[in-house]
VOPAGU-2260 file (C-alpha; in pm, 1 decimal, decimal comma):
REM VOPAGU-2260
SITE   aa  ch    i         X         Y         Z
SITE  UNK   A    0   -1728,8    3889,6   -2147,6
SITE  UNK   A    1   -1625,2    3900,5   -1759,6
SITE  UNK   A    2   -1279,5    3843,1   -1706,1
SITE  UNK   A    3   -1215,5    3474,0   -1675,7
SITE  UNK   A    4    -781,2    3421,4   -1590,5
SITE  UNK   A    5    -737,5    3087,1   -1754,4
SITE  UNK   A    6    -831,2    3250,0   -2114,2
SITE  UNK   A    7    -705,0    3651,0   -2035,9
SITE  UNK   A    8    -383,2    3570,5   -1844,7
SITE  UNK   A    9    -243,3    3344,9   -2089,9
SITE  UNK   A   10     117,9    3279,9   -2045,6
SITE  UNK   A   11     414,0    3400,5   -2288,7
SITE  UNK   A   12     540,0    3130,5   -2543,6
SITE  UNK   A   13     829,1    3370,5   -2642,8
SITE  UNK   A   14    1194,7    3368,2   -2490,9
SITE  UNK   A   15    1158,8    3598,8   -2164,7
SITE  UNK   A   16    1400,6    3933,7   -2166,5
SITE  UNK   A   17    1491,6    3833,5   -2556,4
SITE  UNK   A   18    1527,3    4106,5   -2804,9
SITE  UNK   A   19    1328,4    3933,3   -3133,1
SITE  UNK   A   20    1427,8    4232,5   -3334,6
SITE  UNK   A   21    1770,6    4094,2   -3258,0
SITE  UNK   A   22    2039,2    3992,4   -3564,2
SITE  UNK   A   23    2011,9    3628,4   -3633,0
SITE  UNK   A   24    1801,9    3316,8   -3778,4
SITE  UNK   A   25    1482,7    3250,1   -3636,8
SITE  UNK   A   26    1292,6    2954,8   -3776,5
SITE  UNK   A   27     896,0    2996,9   -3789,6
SITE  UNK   A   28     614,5    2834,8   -3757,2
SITE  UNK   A   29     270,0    2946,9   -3798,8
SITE  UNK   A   30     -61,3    2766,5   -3755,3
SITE  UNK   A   31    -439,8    2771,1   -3912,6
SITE  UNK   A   32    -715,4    2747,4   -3674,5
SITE  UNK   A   33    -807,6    2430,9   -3577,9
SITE  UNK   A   34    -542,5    2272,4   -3824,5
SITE  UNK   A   35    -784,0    2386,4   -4119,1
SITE  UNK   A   36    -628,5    2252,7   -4460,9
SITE  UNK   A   37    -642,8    2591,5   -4618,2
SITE  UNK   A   38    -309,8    2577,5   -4854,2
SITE  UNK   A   39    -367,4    2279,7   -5030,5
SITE  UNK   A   40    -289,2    1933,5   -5029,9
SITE  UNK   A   41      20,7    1673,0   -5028,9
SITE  UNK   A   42      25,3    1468,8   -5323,7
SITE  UNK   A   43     321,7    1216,1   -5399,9
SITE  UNK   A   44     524,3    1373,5   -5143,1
SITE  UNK   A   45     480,5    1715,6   -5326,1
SITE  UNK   A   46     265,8    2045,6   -5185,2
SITE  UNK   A   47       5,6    2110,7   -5447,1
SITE  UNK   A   48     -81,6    2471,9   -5338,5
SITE  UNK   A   49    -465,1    2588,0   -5435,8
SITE  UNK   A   50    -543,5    3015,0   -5432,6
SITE  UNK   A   51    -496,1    3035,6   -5107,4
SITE  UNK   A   52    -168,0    2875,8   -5044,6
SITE  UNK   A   53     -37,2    3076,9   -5364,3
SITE  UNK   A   54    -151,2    3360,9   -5166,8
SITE  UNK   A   55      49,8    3245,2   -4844,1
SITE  UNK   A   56     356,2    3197,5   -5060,5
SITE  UNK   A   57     392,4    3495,3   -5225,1
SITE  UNK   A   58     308,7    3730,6   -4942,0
SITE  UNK   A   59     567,5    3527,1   -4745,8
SITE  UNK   A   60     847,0    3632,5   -5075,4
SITE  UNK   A   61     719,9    3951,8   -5022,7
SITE  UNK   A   62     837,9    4019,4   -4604,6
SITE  UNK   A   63    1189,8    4135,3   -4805,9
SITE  UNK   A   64    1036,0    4375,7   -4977,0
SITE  UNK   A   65     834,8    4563,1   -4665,5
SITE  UNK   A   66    1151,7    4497,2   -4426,8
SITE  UNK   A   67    1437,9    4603,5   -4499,2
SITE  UNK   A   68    1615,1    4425,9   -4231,7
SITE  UNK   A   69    1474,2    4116,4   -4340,7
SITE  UNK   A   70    1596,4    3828,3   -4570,1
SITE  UNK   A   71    1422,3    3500,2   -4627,9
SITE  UNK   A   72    1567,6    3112,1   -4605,8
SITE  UNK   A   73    1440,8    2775,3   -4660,8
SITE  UNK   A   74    1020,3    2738,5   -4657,3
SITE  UNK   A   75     744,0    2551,5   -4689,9
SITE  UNK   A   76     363,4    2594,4   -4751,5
SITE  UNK   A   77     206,3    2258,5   -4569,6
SITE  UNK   A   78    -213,2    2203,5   -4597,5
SITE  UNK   A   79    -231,9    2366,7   -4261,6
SITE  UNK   A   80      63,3    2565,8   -4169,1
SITE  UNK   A   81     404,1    2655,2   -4281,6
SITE  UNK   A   82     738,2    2656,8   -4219,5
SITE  UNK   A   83     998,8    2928,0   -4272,1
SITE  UNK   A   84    1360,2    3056,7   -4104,0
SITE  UNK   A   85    1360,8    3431,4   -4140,8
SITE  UNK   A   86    1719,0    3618,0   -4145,2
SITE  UNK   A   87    1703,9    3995,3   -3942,3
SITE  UNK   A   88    2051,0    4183,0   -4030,6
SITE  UNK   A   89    2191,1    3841,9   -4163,7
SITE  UNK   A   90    2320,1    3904,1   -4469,8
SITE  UNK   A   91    2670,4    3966,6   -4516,7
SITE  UNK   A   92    2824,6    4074,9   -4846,9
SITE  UNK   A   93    2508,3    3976,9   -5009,5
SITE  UNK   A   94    2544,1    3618,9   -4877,0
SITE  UNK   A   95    2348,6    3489,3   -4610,0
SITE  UNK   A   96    2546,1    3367,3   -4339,5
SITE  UNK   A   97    2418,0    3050,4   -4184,6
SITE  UNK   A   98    2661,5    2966,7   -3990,7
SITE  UNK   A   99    2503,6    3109,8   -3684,8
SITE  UNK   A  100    2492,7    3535,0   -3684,6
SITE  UNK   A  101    2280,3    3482,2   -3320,2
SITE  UNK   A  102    2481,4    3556,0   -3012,3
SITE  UNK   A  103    2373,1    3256,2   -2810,5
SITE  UNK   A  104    2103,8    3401,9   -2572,9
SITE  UNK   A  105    2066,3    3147,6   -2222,3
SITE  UNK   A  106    1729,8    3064,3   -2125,0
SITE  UNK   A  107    1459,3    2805,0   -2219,1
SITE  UNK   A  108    1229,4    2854,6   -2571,5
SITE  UNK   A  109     830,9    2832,7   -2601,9
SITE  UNK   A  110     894,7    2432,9   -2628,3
SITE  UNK   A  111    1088,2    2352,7   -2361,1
SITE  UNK   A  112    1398,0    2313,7   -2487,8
SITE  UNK   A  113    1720,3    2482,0   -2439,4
SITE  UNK   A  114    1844,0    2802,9   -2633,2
SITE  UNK   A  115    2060,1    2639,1   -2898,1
SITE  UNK   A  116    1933,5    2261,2   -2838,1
SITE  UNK   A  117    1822,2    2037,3   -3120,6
SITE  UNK   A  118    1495,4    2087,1   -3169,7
SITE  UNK   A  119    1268,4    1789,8   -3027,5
SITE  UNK   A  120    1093,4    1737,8   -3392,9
SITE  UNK   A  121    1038,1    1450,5   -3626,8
SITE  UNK   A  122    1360,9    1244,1   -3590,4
SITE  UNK   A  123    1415,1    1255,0   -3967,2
SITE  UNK   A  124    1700,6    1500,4   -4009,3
SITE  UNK   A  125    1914,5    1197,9   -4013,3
SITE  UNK   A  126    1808,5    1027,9   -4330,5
SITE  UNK   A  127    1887,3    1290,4   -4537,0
SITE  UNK   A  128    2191,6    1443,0   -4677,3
SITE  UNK   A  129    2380,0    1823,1   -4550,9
SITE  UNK   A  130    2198,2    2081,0   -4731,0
SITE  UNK   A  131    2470,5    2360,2   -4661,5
SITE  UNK   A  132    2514,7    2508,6   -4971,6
SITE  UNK   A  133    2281,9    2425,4   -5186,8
SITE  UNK   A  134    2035,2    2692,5   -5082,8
SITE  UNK   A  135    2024,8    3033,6   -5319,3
SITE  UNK   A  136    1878,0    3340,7   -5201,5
SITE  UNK   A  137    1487,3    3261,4   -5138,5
SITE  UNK   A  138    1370,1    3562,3   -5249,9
SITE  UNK   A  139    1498,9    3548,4   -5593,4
SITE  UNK   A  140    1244,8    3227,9   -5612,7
SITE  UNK   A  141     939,4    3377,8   -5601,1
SITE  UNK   A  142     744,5    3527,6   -5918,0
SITE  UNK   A  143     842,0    3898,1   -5976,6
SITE  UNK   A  144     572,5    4135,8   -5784,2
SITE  UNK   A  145     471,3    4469,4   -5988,4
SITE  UNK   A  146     341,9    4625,8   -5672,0
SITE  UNK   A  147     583,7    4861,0   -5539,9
SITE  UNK   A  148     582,2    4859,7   -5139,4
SITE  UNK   A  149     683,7    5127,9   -4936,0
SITE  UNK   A  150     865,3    4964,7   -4562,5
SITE  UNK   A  151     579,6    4932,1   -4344,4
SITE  UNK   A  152     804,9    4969,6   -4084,6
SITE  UNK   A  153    1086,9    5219,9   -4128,2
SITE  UNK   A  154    1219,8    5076,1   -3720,7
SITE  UNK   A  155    1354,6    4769,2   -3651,8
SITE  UNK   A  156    1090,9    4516,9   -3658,0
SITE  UNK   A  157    1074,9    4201,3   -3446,4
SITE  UNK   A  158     969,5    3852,5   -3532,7
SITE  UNK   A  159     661,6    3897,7   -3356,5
SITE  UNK   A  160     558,1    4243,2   -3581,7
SITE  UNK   A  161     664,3    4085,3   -3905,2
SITE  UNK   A  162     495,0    3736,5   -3872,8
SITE  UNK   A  163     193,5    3953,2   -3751,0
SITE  UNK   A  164     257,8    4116,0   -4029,4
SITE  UNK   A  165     235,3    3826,2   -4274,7
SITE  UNK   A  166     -69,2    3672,1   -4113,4
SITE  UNK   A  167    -254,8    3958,8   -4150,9
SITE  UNK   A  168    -196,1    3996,3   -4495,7
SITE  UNK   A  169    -262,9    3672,1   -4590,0
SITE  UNK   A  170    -597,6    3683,2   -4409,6
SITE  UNK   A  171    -707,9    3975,2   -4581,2
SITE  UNK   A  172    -620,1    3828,0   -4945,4
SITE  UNK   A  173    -805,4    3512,2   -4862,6
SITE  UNK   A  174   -1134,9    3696,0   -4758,7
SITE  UNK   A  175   -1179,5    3877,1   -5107,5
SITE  UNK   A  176   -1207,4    3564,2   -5188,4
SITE  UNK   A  177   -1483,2    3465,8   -4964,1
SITE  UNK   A  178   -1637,9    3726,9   -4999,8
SITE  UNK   A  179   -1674,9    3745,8   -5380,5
SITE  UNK   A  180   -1797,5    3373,0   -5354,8
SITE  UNK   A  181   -2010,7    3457,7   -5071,6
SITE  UNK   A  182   -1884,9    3230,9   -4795,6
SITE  UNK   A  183   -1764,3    3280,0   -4428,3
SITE  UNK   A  184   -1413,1    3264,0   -4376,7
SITE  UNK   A  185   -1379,5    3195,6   -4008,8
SITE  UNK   A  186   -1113,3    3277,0   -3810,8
SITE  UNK   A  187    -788,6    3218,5   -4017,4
SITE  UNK   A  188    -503,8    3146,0   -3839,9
SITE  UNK   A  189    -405,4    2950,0   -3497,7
SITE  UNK   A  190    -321,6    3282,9   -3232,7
SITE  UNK   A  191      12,3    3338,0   -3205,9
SITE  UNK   A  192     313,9    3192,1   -3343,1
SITE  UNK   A  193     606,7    2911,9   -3245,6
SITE  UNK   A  194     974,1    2990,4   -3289,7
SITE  UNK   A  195    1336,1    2927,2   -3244,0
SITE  UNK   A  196    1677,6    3080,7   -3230,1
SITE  UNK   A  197    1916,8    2902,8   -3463,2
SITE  UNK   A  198    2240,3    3010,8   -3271,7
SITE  UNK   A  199    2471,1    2698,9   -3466,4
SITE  UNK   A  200    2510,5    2577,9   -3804,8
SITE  UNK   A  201    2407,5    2239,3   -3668,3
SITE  UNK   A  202    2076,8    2346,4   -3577,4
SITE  UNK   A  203    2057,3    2525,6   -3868,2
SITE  UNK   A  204    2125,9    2180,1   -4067,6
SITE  UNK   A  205    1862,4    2003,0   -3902,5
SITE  UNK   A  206    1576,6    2274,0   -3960,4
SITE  UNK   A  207    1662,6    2366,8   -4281,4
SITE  UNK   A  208    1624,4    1947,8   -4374,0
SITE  UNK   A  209    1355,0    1936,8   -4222,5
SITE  UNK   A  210    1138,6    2210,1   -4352,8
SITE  UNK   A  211    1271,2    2104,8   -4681,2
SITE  UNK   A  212    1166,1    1728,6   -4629,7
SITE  UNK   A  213     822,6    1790,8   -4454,8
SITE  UNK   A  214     613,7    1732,2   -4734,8
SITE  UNK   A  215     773,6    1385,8   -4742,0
SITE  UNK   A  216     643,4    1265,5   -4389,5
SITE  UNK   A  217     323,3    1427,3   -4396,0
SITE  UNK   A  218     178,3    1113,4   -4290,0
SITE  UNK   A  219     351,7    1114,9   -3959,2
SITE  UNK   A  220     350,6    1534,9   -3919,6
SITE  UNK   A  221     215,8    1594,4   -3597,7
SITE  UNK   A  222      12,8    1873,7   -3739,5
SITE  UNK   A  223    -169,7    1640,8   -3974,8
SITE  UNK   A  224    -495,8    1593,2   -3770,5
SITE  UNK   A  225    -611,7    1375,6   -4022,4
SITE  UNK   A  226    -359,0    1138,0   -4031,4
SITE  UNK   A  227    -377,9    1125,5   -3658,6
SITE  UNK   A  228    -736,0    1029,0   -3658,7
SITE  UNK   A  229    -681,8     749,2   -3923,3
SITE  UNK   A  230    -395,3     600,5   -3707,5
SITE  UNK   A  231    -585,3     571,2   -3382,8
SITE  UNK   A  232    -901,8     403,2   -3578,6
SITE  UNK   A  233    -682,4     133,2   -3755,4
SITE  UNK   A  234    -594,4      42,0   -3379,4
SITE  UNK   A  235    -926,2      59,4   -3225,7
SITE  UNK   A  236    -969,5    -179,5   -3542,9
SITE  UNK   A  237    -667,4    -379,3   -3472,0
SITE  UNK   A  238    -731,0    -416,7   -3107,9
SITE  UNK   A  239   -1082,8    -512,5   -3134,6
């Protein structure tokens, strides 16, 4: 393929000059191609996960285990992506300390917002109540894993290594499957990543409510496709 600049020279989504390997909070979210429903399905307000969004939850449990600079906070498995704040250096005491552990970095994040603003998603956070406190230690939800993994990283990793990380794992438990019903996977996952520093307990708040709550609003998620598509016809419908 000849070099073509509007698909080779794509531009940086990530904070310019940060350090991602950084101590602090970073919440996470991570796409499938072409907003594929590959985890499952939302039924009464409740993820129903299928084999492949049991795969993508318990290789998420398992980024503690192959990091050892990593601990794991609120998430969520949606049909098509998920949602996830991963801690690097933030536990203190054995606690996780979400008050903030990010020096606040200046600059502008991959969705045009301030470092340290309120993040411009689903105005919902307000209809629910604080969830400080209520949170225990994600990791100790997951089902216990017999394998025994060795750090595949014995450096610091960043965010951008470990969620590489992740996807890649994922992908490769999802083809066995695939393969031993032979089908054609496709290309799994969205490229790249979105992100932000949580650098106050306030943000914090909001994020953690809303992954927690996403399930909830599905209708209106802007990364339900569907949904989308069924809105616009009822008011082609309405308007004709």
């Amino acid at each position: 393929m000849r070099y073509n600049p509007n698909i080779h020279n794509r531009r940086s989504i990530r904070l310019k000059g940060y350090d991602y390997s950084r101590a602090g909070l970073y919440f996470v979210t991570i796409c499938c191609q072409d907003k594929i429903h590959r985890f499952g399905e939302i039924k009464n307000g409740e993820m129903i996960l299928n084999d492949f969004g049991e795969i993508a939850h318990n290789e998420w449990g398992n980024l503690s285990k192959r990091y050892r600079n990593v601990s794991l906070d609120v998430f969520q498995i949606m049909p098509n992506h998920i949602h996830g704040i991963i801690v690097l250096d933030g536990v203190v005491d054995g606690v996780i300390d979400r008050a903030g552990a990010s020096p606040a970095p200046t600059g502008t994040q991959n969705d045009g917002t301030p470092v340290g603003a309120t993040l411009a998603v689903a105005p919902v956070a307000n209809t629910f109540a604080p969830v400080a406190n209520t949170f225990a230690p994600v990791a100790n939800t997951f089902a216990p894993n017999t394998n025994t993994f060795a750090p595949i990283n014995t450096s610091t990793p960043t965010i951008g290594h470990i969620v590489g990380a992740y996807k890649s794992l994922v992908t490769t438990q999802c083809l066995k499957i695939f393969k031993s019903k032979n089908k054609h996977l496709g290309k799994f996952w969205q490229r790249n990543y979105y992100e932000n520093i949580i650098c106050n307990n306030r943000t914090y708040q909001y994020i953690a409510n809303y992954i927690n709550n996403n399930p909830t609003i599905w209708e209106k998620d802007r990364f339900n496709l569907q949904s989308q598509k069924k809105h616009v016809a009822i008011e082609i419908v309405a308007k004709a």
